[in-house]
C-alpha positions, 0 to 999 in steps of 0.5 A: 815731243822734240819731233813734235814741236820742230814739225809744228814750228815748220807748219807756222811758215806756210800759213804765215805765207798764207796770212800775208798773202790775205792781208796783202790783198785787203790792203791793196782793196783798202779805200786810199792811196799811201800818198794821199797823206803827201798830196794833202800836206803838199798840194802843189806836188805834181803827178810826175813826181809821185809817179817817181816816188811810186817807181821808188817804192815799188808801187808801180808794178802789179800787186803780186811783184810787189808782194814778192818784193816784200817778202824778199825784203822780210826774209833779209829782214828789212820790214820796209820804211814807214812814210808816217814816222819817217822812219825804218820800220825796224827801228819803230818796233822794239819799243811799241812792242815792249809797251804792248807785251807789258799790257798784255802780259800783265792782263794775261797774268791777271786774268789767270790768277783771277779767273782759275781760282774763282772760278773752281770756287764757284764752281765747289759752291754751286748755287749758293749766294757766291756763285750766283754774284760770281756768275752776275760779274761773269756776265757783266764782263763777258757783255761789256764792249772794251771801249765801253768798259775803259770809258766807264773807267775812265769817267769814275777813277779818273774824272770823279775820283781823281785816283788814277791818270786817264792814259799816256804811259809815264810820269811828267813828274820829275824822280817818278818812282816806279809805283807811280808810273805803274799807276798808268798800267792799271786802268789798261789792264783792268779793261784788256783783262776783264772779258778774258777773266770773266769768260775763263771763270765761267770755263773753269766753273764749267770744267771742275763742275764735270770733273768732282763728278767723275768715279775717280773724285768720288774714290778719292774722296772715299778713301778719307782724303782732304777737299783741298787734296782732291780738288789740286791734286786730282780734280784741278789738273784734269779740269785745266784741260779745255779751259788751257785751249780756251787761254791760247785761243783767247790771244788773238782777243787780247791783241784785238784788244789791245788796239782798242785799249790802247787807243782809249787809254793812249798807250803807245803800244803796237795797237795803236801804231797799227791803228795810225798805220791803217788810218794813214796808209802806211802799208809797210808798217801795218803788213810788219805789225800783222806779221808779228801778230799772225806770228804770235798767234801761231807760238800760242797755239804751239804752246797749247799744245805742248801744255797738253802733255805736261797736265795731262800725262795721257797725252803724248806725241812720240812716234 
């Protein structure tokens, strides 16, 4: 398996090369200039000095120079200089991107312990009266657009019910306990992980529902075994299978995600500096954020991978 995964690891570099040349691209094709931000808060600025400003930046030369440039730039490590914040932007990184594992990490979290267990439950109880309100929320959930759902929220337990804080990310409040600051990640998380649980749950009721009918379920239960045994032990490993794939590939929805919920809910997160990024033309800073994107999708697909050989012991990767 070792072999395996050094391969994949060494497959990820040629397709991230192929993903920043894409982008690289499409934001070259992107209506705007990186300095119209400059010449609207200046307009007495002339165009011999932002030829320089473009000549010291690079902008000057053909697209594909400028592209090779930056990766060069990006092998050393420097991510470039953000023209929005006025600052490198390795320094603007660590600490969005804290804020956005916190958001996604804790959807992911919950959709999991949600949507499994529901969703073998619902699936042990077909067509009963809990599978049925199982399956109404399922789809609820799959339907509603993440704006929609986080403005709702916001509208009842913010605006009516006064229980929870409409956004930011921490107490004004001086000696804030951490329960207290907590309470501006639920919101968040509700509406990031509620298309994720809703969608899994349907999987895995689809994925047991396939399974407690095999020969193999059907042996164990005749040979005097618990319903809990059968279904952890034998059904619940096998029916992980497809929906462990449908989880990692539901990453990129959960980064798309995040940049509208953070910008519902004002988390300062890498979704939203992507968003200000893209709205100011802050090009260095965006092509950094969809390098570490690109990069994240890329591990998660690895990890779906090598899950397969821990739940399921037929598949192997020697040789």
């Amino acid at each position: 398996m070792l072999r395996y995964a050094l391969f994949r690891i060494l497959q990820i570099f040629p397709v991230l090369l192929v993903i920043t040349i894409i982008v690289f691209g499409l934001m070259q094709l992107a209506p705007g200039d990186p300095f119209d931000q400059l010449i609207l808060a200046n307009p007495n600025i002339t165009s011999e000095e932002i030829q320089h400003m473009k000549a010291v930046y690079g902008l000057d030369k053909p697209i594909y120079i400028q592209y090779l440039c930056w990766v060069g730039q990006v092998v050393q490590g420097n991510l470039g200089y953000s023209r929005l914040y006025r600052r490198s932007v390795v320094s603007l990184l660590p600490d969005r991107l804290a804020n956005t594992l916190v958001l996604t990490s804790l959807s992911l979290l919950v959709s999991v312990l949600i949507a499994i267990p529901i969703g073998v439950y619902s699936g042990l109880k077909q067509y009963s009266w809990a599978d049925y309100a199982l399956s109404i929320f399922a789809f609820v959930g799959i339907s509603l657009p993440v704006f929609c759902s986080g403005l709702l929220l916001i509208l009842v337990f913010s605006v009516t019910l006064e229980w929870l804080p409409p956004g930011g990310h921490y107490s004004l409040e001086p000696g804030a306990s951490l329960l207290e600051k907590a309470r501006y990640l639920i919101l968040p998380v509700i509406v990031l992980s509620l298309f994720s649980t809703a969608s899994w749950m349907r999987y895995m009721r689809s994925s047991i529902l396939e399974i407690i009918h095999q020969g193999y379920i059907v042996t164990a239960r005749a040979k005097g075994l618990k319903q809990r045994v059968v279904v952890l032990r034998h059904a619940l490993r096998n029916a992980l299978i497809p929906v462990v794939t449908l989880m990692t590939l539901s990453v990129p929805h959960l980064i798309s995600g995040a940049v509208i919920t953070e910008n519902i809910f004002s988390w300062p997160g890498m979704g939203r500096l992507i968003f200000d990024s893209l709205m100011n033309n802050d090009y260095s800073l965006a092509m950094a954020i969809f390098l570490i994107f690109a990069t994240g999708v890329a591990l998660f697909n690895l990890v779906a991978d090598l899950l397969y050989a821990v739940i399921d012991p037929r598949i192997t990767y020697d040789g």
